[in-house]
C-alpha positions in Angstrom: -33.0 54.2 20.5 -29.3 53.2 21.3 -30.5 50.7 23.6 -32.9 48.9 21.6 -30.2 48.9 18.6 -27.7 47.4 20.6 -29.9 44.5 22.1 -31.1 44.2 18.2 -27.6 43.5 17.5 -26.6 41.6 20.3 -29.8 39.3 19.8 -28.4 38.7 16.2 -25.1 37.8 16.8 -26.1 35.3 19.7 -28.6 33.8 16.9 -26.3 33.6 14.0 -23.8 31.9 17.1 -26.3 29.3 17.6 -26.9 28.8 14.0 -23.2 28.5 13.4 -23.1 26.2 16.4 -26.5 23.8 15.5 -24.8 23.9 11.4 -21.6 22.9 13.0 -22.7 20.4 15.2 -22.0 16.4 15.1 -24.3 14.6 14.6 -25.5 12.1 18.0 -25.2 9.0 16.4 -24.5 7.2 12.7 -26.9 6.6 10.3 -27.5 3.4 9.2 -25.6 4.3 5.5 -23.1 5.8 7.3 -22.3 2.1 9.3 -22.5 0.2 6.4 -19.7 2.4 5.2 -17.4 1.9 8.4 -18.3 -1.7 8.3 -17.1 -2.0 4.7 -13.6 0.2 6.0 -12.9 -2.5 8.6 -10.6 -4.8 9.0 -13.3 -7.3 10.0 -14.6 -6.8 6.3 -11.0 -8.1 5.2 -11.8 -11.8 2.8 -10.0 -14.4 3.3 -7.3 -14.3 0.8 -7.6 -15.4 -2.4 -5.5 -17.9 -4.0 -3.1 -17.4 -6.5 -3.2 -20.2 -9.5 -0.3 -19.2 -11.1 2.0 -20.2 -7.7 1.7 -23.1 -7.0 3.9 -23.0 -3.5 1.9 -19.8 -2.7 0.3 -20.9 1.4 2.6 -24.1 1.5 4.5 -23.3 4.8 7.3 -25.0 3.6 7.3 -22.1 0.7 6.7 -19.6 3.4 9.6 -20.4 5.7 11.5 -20.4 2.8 10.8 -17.2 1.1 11.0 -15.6 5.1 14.9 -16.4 4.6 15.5 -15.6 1.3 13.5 -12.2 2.2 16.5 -11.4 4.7 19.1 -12.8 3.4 22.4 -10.1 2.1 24.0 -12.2 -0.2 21.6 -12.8 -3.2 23.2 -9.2 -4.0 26.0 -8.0 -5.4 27.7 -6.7 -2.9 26.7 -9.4 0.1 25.1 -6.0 2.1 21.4 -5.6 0.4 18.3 -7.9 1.3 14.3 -7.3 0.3 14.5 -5.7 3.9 16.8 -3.0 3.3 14.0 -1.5 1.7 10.9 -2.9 2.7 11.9 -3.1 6.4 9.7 -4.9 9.1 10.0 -1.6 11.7 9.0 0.9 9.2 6.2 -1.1 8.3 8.1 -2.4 5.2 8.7 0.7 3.8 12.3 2.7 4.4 11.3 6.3 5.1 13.2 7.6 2.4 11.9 9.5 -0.6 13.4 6.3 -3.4 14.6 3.2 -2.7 18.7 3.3 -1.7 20.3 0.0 -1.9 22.9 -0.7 -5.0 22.2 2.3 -6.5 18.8 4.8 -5.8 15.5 3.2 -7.5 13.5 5.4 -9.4 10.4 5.3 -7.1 9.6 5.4 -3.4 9.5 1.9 -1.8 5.8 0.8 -1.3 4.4 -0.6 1.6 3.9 -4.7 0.5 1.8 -4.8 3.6 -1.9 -6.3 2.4 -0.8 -6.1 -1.0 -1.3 -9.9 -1.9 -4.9 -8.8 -2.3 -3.8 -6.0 -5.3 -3.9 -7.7 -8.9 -1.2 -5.4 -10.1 2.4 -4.4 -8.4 4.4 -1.6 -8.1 3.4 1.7 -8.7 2.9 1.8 -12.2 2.0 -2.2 -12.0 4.2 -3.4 -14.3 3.8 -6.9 -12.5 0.9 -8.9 -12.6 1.5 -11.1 -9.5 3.2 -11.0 -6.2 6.2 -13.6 -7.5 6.7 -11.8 -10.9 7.2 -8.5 -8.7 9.5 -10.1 -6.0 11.9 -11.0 -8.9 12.5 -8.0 -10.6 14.2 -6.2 -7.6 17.0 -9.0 -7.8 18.2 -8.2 -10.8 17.3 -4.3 -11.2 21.3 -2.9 -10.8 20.1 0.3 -8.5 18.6 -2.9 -6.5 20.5 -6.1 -5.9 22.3 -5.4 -9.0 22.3 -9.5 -8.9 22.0 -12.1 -12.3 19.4 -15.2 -11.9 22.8 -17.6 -11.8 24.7 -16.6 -9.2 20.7 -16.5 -7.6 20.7 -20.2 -8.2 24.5 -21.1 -7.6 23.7 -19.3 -4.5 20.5 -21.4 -3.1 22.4 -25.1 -5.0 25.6 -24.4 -2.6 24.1 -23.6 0.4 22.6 -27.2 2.0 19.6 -25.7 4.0 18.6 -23.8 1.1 18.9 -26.9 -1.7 16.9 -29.2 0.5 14.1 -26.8 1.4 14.0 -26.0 -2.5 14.3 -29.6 -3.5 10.7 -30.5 -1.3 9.2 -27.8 -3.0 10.1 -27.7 -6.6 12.3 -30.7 -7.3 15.4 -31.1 -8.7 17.6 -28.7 -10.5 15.6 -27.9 -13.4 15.6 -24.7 -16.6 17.3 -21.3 -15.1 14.2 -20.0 -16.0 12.1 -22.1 -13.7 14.3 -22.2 -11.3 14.6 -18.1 -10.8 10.7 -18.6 -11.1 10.6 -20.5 -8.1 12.7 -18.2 -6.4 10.3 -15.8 -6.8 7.5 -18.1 -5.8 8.9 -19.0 -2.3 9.3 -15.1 -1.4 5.7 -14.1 -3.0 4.2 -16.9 -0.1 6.0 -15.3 2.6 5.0 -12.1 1.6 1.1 -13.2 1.6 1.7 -13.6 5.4 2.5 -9.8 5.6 -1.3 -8.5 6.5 -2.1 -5.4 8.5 -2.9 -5.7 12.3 -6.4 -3.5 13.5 -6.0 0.0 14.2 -8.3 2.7 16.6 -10.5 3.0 13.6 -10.9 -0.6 13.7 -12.5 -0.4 16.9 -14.5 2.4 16.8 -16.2 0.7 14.0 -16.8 -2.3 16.3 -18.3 0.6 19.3 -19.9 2.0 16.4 -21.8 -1.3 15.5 -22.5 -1.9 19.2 -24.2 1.0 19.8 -21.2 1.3 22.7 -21.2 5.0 22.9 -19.0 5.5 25.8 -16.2 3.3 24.1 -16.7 5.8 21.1 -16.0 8.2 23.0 -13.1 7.2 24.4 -11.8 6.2 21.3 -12.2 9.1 19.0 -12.3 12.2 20.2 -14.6 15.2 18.2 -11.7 15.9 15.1 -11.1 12.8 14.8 -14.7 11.8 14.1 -15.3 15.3 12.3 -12.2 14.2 10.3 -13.6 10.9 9.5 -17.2 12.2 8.3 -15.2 14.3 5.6 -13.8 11.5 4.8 -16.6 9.0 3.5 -18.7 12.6 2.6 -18.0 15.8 1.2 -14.0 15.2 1.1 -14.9 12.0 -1.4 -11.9 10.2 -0.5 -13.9 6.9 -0.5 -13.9 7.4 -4.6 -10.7 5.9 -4.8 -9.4 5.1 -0.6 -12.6 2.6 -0.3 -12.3 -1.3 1.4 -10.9 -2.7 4.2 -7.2 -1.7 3.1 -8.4 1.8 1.8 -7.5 1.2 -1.7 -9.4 0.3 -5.1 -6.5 -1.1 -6.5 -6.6 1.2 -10.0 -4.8 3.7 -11.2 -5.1 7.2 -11.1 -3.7 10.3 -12.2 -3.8 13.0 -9.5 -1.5 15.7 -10.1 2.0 14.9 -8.3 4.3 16.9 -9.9 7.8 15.6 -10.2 10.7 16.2 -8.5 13.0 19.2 -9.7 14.8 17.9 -12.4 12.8 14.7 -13.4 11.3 14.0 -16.7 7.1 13.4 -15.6 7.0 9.8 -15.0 4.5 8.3 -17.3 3.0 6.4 -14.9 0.6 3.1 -15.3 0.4 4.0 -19.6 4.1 2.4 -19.8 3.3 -0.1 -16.6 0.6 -1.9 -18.3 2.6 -2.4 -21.1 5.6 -4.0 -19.2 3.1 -5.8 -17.9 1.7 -7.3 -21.1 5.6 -7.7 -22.4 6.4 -9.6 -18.9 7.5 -13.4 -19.5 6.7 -14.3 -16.0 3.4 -13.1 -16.4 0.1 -15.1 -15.9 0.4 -16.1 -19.8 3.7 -16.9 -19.4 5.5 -20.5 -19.3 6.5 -20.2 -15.9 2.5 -19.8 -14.5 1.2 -22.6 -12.4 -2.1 -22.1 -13.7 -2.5 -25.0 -16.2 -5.6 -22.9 -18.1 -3.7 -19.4 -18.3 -7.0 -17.9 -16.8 -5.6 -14.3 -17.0 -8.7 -11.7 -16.7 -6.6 -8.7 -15.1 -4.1 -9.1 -18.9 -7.0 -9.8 -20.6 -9.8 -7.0 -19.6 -7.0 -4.2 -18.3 -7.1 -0.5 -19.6 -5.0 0.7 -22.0 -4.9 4.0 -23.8 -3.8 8.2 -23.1 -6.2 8.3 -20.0 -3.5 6.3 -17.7 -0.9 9.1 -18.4 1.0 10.1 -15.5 -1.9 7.3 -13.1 -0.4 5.5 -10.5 -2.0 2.8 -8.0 -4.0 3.7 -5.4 -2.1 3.2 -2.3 -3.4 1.9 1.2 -4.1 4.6 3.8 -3.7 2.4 6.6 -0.4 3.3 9.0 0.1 6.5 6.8 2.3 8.0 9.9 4.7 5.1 9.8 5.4 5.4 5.8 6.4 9.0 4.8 7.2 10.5 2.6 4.3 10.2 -0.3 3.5 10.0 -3.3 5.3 7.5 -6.1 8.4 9.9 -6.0 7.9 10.7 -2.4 7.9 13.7 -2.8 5.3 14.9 -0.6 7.0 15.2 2.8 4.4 15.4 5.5 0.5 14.1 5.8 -0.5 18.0 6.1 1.4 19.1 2.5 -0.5 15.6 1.0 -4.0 17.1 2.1 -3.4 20.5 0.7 -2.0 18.8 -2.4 -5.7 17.3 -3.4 -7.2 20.4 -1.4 -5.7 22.3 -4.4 -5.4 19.9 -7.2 -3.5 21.4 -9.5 -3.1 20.9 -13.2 -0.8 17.5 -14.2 2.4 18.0 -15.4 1.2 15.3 -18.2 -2.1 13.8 -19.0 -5.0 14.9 -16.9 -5.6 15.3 -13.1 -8.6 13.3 -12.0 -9.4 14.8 -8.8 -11.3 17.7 -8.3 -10.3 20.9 -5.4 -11.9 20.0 -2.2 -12.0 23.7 -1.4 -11.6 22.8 2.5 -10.9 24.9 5.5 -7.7 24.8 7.3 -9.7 22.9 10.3 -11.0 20.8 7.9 -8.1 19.7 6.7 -7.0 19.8 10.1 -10.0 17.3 11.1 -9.0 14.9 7.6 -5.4 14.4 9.2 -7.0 13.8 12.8 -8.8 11.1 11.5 -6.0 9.5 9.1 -3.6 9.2 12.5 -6.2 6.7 13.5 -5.6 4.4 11.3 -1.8 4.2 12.7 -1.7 0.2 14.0 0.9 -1.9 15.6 3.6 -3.9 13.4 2.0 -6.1 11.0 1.2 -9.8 10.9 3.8 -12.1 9.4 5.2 -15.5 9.8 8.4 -15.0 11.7 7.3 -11.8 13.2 7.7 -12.9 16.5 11.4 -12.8 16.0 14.0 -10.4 16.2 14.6 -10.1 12.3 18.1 -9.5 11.0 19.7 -10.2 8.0 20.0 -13.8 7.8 23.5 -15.5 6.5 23.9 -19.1 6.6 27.3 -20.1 7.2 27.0 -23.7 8.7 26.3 -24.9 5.2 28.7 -22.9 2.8 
């Protein structure tokens, strides 16, 4: 009777094992939904990118160039020691690693990645900025920034010969203040349309994926990565909101972040969309390019209580390169992010959108596997190639 109860036992435990094991199990191959969603993650689904009407100067090399300098150059601060790359710095993917922005003073967010975001209609976290060149000129005069003033900008580019004569082909002569800070602004929006992400190891195990190359798969992702991955586009939902080529929708969400000790709750996107609205250099404004003022994101944006505390949707691509998270960065490490929306906990202010995920520590384990992969060489950018420091031009002073 002992016998028989212990090979009754034994036989269930080796059957629930193989049930656990068949439950558990990958998959052999990708279905042909599941594809079309790696396709549409790719780089290779990446458009072209789209113009921008209200810059005129924005894929003129010429502009380019010109912006590339002015993007590294120290003195258009106030103390001759801060450039745009102090911040957004080419080795660190254009972010700085910090938790907020240190330059003049300490901004009041953490610096962005501005790689792929020419494709974004709205900039900064809260988008307060409705275009690439309105953004690039706020940080000149912000004092915990360049702490700098839209003359000694100009004085700055009218003295120094290089500068006048590339600004001269491009704009004209010397012209409103206005304008002429517009323009600024222009030239360093069309070098930063260059900055574009390179592919990653996701990027080609899509392309094995697509093949039908399974030995390449396999040599590309091992078990938690792909495990990690079909979380990812399945029962995590991450797709909701991480979805497209650069793993972002673009909008705004509220998802919980609470603020660092101290801080008042940052209101988020309901006080960015109306800076937006407020902006003169906006689409509407007199310093557009776009002789019809065609300004749908203004126009047909949301307003109202439900963008409390909601911030843009940032890319997921080279996440290991741009801690810490979060629009404060307040979240230190990839691992406390995931158990962060494993949790969702209640907002501080207006309402958490996401729901607990109510994943196992392997799980969540397998979710971060997978995000590594999207880790990629330096980005794309015109000037790249070169050893980029911070550019002062002294023959012409």
């Amino acid at each position: 009777m002992r016998l028989a109860t212990l090979v009754a036992v034994v036989t269930t435990m080796v059957v629930a094992a193989w049930l656990v094991w068949r439950w558990d199990a990958l998959p052999d191959t990708w279905s042909d939904e599941g594809i079309a969603i790696l396709q549409s993650l790719s780089l290779e689904s990446l458009p072209p990118l789209p113009p921008d009407p209200t810059n005129a100067v924005a894929d003129d090399p010429r502009a380019v160039e010109f912006g590339r300098r002015l993007f590294f150059d120290t003195r258009f601060s106030a103390n001759g020691a801060i450039s745009c790359a102090t911040c957004h710095q080419p080795e660190r993917r254009f972010t700085d690693g910090l938790p907020k922005g240190v330059a003049i003073g300490v901004s009041k967010r953490n610096t962005p990645s501005i790689v792929g975001t020419p494709y974004s209609p709205w900039f900064y976290w809260d988008g307060r900025r409705d275009s690439l060149w309105a953004q690039a000129l706020s940080p000149l005069e912000d004092p915990n920034e360049h702490a700098s003033n839209r003359l000694t900008i100009i004085a700055i580019i009218v003295d120094d010969r290089d500068y006048w004569r590339m600004y001269k082909a491009l704009f004209g002569e010397a012209s409103g203040v206005d304008t002429m800070f517009s323009n600024i602004g222009k030239a360093l929006a069309a070098f930063e349309r260059t900055i574009m992400p390179t592919s990653s190891r996701f990027d080609a195990y899509v392309a094995a994926v697509v093949a039908g190359n399974e030995a390449r798969q396999a040599e590309l992702f091992s078990e938690e990565e792909i495990r990690g991955l079909r979380l990812f586009i399945g029962e995590a939902n991450c797709t909701q909101c991480h979805n497209g080529p650069l793993f972002t929708n673009n909008e705004f969400h509220n998802t919980g972040l609470i603020s660092l000790e101290g801080e008042v709750p940052d209101k988020g996107r309901v006080a960015g969309v109306r800076e937006a609205l407020a902006d003169p250099f906006n689409c509407r404004g007199a310093h557009s390019d776009d002789p019809g003022r065609n300004c749908p994101e203004l126009e047909f944006t949301r307003t109202g209580p439900e963008l409390i505390g909601a911030f843009r949707t940032p890319s997921l691509r080279n996440l290991e390169n741009t801690a810490p998270y979060g629009h404060k960065g307040q979240i230190a490490t990839l691992a406390d992010m995931l158990l962060h929306y494993n949790e969702a906990p209640d907002a501080m202010i207006g309402h958490n959108e996401a729901k607990p995920l109510n994943l196992s520590r392997r799980e969540l384990e397998h979710l971060e596997a997978f995000l590594s992969t999207l880790a990629a060489p330096l980005p794309d950018y015109v000037g790249g190639e070169e050893a980029e420091e911070s550019i002062v031009t002294t023959s012409s002073l």
